[in-house]
N, C-alpha and C positions, 0 to 999 in steps of 0.2 A: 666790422673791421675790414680795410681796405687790404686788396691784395699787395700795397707798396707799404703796406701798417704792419704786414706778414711778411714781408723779409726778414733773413735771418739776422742777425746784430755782428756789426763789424768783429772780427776776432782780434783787431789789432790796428792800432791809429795808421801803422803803413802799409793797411792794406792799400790796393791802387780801386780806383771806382772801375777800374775793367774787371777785375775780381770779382769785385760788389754785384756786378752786372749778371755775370758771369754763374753765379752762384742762386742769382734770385730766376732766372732765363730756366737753370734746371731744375731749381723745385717747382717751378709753374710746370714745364714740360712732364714733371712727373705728377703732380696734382690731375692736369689734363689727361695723362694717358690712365690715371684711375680710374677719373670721372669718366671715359669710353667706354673701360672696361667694366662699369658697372651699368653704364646704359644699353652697352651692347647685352650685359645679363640679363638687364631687367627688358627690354624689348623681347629676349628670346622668353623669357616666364612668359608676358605678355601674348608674344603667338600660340606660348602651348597651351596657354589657358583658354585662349580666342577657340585654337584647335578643340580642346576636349568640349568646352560648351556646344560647337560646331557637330562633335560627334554626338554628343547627348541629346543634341536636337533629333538627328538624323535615324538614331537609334530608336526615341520616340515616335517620331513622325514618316520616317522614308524608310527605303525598301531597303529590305534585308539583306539581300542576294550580294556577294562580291562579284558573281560574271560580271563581264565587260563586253557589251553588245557590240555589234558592227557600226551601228550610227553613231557612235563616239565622234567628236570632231576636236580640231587642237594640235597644236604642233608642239613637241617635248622644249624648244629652245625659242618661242615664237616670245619677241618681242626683245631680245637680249643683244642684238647686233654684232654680232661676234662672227667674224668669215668663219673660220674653222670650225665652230659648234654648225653653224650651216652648212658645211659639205659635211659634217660627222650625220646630220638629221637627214640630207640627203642620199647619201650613202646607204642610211638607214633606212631609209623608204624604197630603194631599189632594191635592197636585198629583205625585206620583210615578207614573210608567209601572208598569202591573204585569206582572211577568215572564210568559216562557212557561218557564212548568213542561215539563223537557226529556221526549224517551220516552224512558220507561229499560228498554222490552220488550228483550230479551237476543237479539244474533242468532245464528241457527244454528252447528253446530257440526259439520255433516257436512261429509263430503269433499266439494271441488269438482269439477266436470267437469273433464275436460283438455279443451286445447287442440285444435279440431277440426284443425289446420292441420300437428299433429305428423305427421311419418312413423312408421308402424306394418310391424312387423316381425312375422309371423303365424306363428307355430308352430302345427301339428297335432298333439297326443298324440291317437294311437291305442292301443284296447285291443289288447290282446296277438288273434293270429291265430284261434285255439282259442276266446275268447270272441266273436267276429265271427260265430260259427258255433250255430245254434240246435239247443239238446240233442235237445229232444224230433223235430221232423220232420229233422235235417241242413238244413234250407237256410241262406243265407247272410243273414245280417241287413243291413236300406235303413238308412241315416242318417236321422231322424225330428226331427231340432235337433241344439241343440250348446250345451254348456255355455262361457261365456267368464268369464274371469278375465284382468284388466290391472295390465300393473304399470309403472312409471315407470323408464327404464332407464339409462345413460349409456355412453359410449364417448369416452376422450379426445379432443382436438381433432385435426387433422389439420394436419401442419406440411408442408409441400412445398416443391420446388424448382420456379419457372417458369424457362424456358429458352428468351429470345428466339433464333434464330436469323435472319440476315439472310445471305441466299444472294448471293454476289460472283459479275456477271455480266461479261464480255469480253467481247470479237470476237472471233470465230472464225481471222480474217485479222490478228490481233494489231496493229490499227489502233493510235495512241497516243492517249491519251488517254480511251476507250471503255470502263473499267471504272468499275461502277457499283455500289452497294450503297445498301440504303437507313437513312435516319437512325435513329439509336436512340427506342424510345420515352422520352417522359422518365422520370426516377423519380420518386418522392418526395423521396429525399436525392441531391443528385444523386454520383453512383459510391459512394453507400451500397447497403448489403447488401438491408435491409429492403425488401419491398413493403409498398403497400396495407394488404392485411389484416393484416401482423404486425406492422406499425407504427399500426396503428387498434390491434389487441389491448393492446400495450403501455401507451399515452396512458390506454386507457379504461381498464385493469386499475388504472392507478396512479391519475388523475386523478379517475376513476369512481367508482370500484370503491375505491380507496385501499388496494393490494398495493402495498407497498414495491419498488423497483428489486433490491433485494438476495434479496428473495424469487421475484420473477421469474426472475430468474437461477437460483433454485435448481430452481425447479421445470423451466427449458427444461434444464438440466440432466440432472433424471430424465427427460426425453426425449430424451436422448442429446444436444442442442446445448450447445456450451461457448461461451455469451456473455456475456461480465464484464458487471457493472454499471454500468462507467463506460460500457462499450458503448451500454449500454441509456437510460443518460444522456443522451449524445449524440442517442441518435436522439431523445428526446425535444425536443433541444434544437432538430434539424432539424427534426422537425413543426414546433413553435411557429415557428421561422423561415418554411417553407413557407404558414404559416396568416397571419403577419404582417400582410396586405394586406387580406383578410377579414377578420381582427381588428379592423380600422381601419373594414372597412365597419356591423360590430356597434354598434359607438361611435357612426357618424355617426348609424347608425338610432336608438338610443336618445334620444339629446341631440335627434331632432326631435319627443321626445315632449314634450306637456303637462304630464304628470304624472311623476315621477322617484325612487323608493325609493333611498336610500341606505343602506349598514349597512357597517361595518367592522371587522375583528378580527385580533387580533397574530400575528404568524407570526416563527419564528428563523430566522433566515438566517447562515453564516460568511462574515465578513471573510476575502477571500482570502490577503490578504498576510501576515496576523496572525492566521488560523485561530480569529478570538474570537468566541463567539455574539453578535450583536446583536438586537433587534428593532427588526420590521419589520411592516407591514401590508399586508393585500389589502381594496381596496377594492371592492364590488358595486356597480355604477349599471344597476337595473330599469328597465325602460320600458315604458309604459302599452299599452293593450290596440290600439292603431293602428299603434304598432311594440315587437312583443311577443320582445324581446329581452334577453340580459345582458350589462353588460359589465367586466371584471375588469381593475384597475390596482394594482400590488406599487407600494410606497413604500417604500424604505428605514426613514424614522422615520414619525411621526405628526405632522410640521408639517402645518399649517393651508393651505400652499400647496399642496398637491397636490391636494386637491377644487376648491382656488379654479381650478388650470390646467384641469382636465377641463372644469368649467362655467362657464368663462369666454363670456359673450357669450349664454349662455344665459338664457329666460325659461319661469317656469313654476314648478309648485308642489313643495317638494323635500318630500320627507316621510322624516325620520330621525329621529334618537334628539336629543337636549340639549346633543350635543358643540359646545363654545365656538368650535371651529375653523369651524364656520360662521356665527356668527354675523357675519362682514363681507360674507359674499354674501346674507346679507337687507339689509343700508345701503340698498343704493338704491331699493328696489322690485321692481325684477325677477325676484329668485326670493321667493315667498311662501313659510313658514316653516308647516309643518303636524306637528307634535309627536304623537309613539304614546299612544295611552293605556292600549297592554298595559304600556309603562315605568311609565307613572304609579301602574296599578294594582300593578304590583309593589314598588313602594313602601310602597302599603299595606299590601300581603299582608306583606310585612317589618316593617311594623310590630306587625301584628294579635297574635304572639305576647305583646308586652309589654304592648298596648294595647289590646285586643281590643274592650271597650266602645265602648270610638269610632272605630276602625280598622274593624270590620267592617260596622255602617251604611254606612261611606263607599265598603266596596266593593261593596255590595248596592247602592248607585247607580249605582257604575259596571257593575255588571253588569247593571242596567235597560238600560243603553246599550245595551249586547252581543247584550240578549234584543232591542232593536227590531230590531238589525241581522239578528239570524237568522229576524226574520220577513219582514223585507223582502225577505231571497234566497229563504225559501219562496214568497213571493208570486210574486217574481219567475220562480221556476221553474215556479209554477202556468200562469202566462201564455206560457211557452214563450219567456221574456228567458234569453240572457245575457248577463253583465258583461263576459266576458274578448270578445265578438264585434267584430268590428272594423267591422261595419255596423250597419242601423238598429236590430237584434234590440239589440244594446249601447247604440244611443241611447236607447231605452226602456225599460231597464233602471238606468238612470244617472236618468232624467227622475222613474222611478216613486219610485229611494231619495231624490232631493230633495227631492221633495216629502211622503213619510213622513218623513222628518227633519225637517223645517220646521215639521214638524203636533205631531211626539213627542220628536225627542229634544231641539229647543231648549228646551220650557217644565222636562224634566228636564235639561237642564245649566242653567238659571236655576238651579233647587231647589237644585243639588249646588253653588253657587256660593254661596248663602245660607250654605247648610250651613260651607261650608269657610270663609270668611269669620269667622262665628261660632267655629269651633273654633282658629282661628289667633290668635283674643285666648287660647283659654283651652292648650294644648300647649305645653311647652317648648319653643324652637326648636331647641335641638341634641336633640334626645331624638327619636328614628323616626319618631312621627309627627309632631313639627312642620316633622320634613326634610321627609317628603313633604307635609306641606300647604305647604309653602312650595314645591315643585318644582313643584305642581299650580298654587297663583296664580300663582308665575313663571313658567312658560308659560304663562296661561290661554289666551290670543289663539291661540295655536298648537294648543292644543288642543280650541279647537273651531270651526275651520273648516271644519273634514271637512262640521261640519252642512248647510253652507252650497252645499255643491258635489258632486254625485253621482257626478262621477268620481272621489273622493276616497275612501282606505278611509278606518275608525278608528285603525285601528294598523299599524304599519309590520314588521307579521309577513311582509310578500312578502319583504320587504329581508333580514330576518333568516333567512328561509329561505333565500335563495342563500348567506348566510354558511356555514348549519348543513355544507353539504359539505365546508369549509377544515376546519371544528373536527375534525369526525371523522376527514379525512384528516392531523391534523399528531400525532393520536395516534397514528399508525404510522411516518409518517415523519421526525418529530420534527422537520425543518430543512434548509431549503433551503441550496444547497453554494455559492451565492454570489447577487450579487447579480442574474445572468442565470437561476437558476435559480427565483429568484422571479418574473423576468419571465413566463419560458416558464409556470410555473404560473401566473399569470394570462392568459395569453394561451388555453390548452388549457381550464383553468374555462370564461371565457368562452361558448367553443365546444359545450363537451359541455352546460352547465348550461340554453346556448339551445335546444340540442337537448332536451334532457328536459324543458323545459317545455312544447315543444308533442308529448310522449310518443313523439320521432322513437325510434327502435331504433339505438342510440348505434353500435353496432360498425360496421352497413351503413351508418350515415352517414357517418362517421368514416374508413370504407375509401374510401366515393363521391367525398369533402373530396381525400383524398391521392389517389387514383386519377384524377382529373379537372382538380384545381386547376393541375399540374404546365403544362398546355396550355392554360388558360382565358385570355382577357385578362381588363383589368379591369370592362369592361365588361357583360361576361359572368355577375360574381360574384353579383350578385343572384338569380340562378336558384338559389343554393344557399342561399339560407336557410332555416333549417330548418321553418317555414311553408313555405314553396315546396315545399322538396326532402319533404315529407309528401305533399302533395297529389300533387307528382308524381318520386317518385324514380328514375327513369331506367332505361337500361339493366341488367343485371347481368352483364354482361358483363366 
């Protein structure tokens, strides 16, 4: 059918043919502006599809890294001919921060020293008796040195039985009442099997380490012990009960910090009754360098309510990712909203394969950011600051990046705000990079506050690293076996992840936790933090 076969049918012998005219002129103009808008849709499907194959490439085969080197080349508007995008790009190039070109001297590749602290186990090879003995005169050969060669050795772990005994004492004159024995120590589980140490090994093999329960089991196996998995379950489930109260004191310490990393990531859990995978999440809440703790909360789903119940009544600056579900704890003022810019950047980095001309400027700005901040911690290390110190050494370390910030990286987040500004008339919105330039103005405010406050990072890489532990360990263990076992695996994270950030030696803490906790009050518990328990970890008894 022809388009003049598709006009609409006279409504009336006196219409006039300018009518006619008139009437077939606007359904063709709106046919046409359909037919645009559905090319213009389908072109943008088109690029995003181009894009994601482009990233799955690159995923596959190219580097990983989102920095952004100095040898970058490219101009944000090159090729567009627009005066005023040209003096916006030049503009921008006079007032942009110039990077620090990184060292890229290669380091060594020799053996390291061992550990002086190793026990050494000293064999003597002697020459045979006949060569001890010298040809020419017979006498007996002195030792004049000694040649040494060392070698790195191992010897399985040692599993043992302890064996309280409590001696039952009488009266001799069989008095009533006179027998006497004394109380048992506590355990860890109480009339569980495990001690101390083989229920530290367990928690940190799994929790730690992320050896599966079912591999545990095989390996106490080839050490002659037969103990099922669900065994090994359970005890884990007694720790985390045992740890409970501690747990709680991790929490209050974090929540009295200023500053508060947030990051979260999905975990499977089975529904008990109906054996069906769900997801679930564990949440990390970091806390700032005054109470330098972690603390891990399991959620069944991913509602919005369960960050809002942890930070409830809380004040102070949250610094996470762009998840909506917190958008009602910034409403009233009291937690201030401070946005990653490794997310932001990765945005770009996602788009650069499709859009590489304008995509890459924009991360060579943000990696201007990147380069002031790593000069600021050289500085800072020059002076003998550091950030994480929880006294004055950390206040002037915090004072120093403020005010470098103040000086560098505001007048380059002005520039990069021009920049983006400008490029957001000219980028598709659905197309990669108008997503990320729209994620970037939509948080602007959030994303650069950092500048403003020196206890502040740029990116919310701390939060992401206590995540990284969950990821690694749910490729082994695929799914918690309900919804208490996702507890307990927050509760044990918590514990180990506080401990390896201030580089405590997880097992002898871990043993110290369950060997001590059993008899502690609560008042008491503070001595074991793992700050504390570093400086001063007790007895070994």
């Amino acid at each position: 059918m022809t388009a003049f076969e598709s006009a609409p049918a006279l409504p009336a012998e006196n219409v006039t043919a300018e009518a006619r005219l008139g009437a077939f002129v606007a359904e063709l103009s709106a046919k046409l502006a359909d037919a645009i808008s559905k090319l213009d849709e389908a072109n943008e499907t088109i690029t995003r599809l181009k894009n994601e194959i482009l990233l799955l490439k690159h995923w596959r085969f190219g580097r990983r890294s989102e920095k952004t080197g100095a040898e970058a080349t490219g101009s944000l508007f090159e090729g567009m001919g627009l005066a005023a995008l040209e003096e916006i790009e030049q503009a921008s190039e006079d007032a942009a921060p110039q990077e620090t070109i990184p060292d890229t001297k290669k380091k060594g590749h020799g053996r390291r020293a061992l550990p002086g602290d190793l026990p050494v186990e000293r064999v003597v090879v002697e020459p045979k008796p006949e060569e001890k003995v010298c040809t020419p005169c017979g006498a007996e050969k002195i030792s004049i040195g000694e040649e040494i060669r060392r070698e790195l050795d191992y010897t399985p772990g040692t599993i043992f039985v302890r064996e309280y005994a409590r001696p039952i004492y009488a009266c001799p004159q069989e008095c009533e009442g006179q027998v006497v024995v004394a109380p048992p120590p506590p355990a860890p589980i109480e009339k569980g099997l495990p001690g101390p140490g083989l229920l530290a090994r367990v928690a940190v093999d799994k929790y730690a380490d992320h050896l599966p329960l079912a591999r545990q089991a095989a390996r106490f196996e080839r050490d002659g012990l037969s103990i099922s998995r669900q065994t090994l379950c359970d005890w884990c489930a007694g720790a985390a009960d045992l740890l409970t109260t501690f747990n709680e004191l991790l929490r209050r310490e974090v929540l009295l910090s200023k500053v508060i990393h947030t990051d979260d990531t999905p975990v499977t859990w089975l529904e008990t009754r109906k054996n069906i995978p769900r997801t679930g999440y564990l949440w990390a809440y970091r806390g700032d360098r005054h109470h330098p703790y972690v603390f891990y909360e399991f959620s069944p789903n991913h509602q919005r309510t369960w960050p809002a119940n942890v930070l409830a009544g809380w004040k102070g600056h949250l610094q996470a990712d762009a998840y909506k579900g917190y958008d009602a704890l910034y409403a009233d003022g009291d937690i201030i909203e401070v946005a990653c810019w490794a997310h932001a950047r990765r945005k770009f980095k996602n788009a650069e394969p499709s859009d590489g001309k304008r995509a890459s400027p924009i991360l060579r700005r943000i990696g201007a950011l990147y380069a002031i901040e790593k000069s600021i911690r050289e500085e800072a290390a020059g002076k003998g600051l550091d950030f994480s110190a929880p006294d004055e050494k950390g206040d002037q370390a915090e004072a120093l990046r403020k005010d470098r910030r103040m000086k560098e990286s505001v007048p380059a987040l002005e520039t990069l705000k021009r920049e983006l500004d400008a490029l957001a008339q000219l980028a598709r919105p659905k197309s990669p990079l108008g997503e990320a330039v729209a994620y970037a103005l939509g948080n602007w405010k959030a994303l650069t506050v950092y500048a403003g406050d020196g206890a502040l990072a740029i990116d919310n890489n701390a939060g992401e690293r206590d995540i990284r532990p969950i990821t690694v360990g749910r490729k082994n263990y695929l799914f918690y076996g309900s919804e208490r076992g996702g507890d307990t695996a927050a509760t044990l994270y918590s514990v180990l992840n506080s401990a390896k950030r201030h580089a405590a030696k997880t097992w002898e803490y871990m043993r110290d936790l369950f060997r001590r906790l059993p008899a502690m009050k609560v008042n008491e518990l503070p001595s074991l933090l793992p700050d504390r328990w570093v400086k001063d970890p007790g007895s070994d008894d």
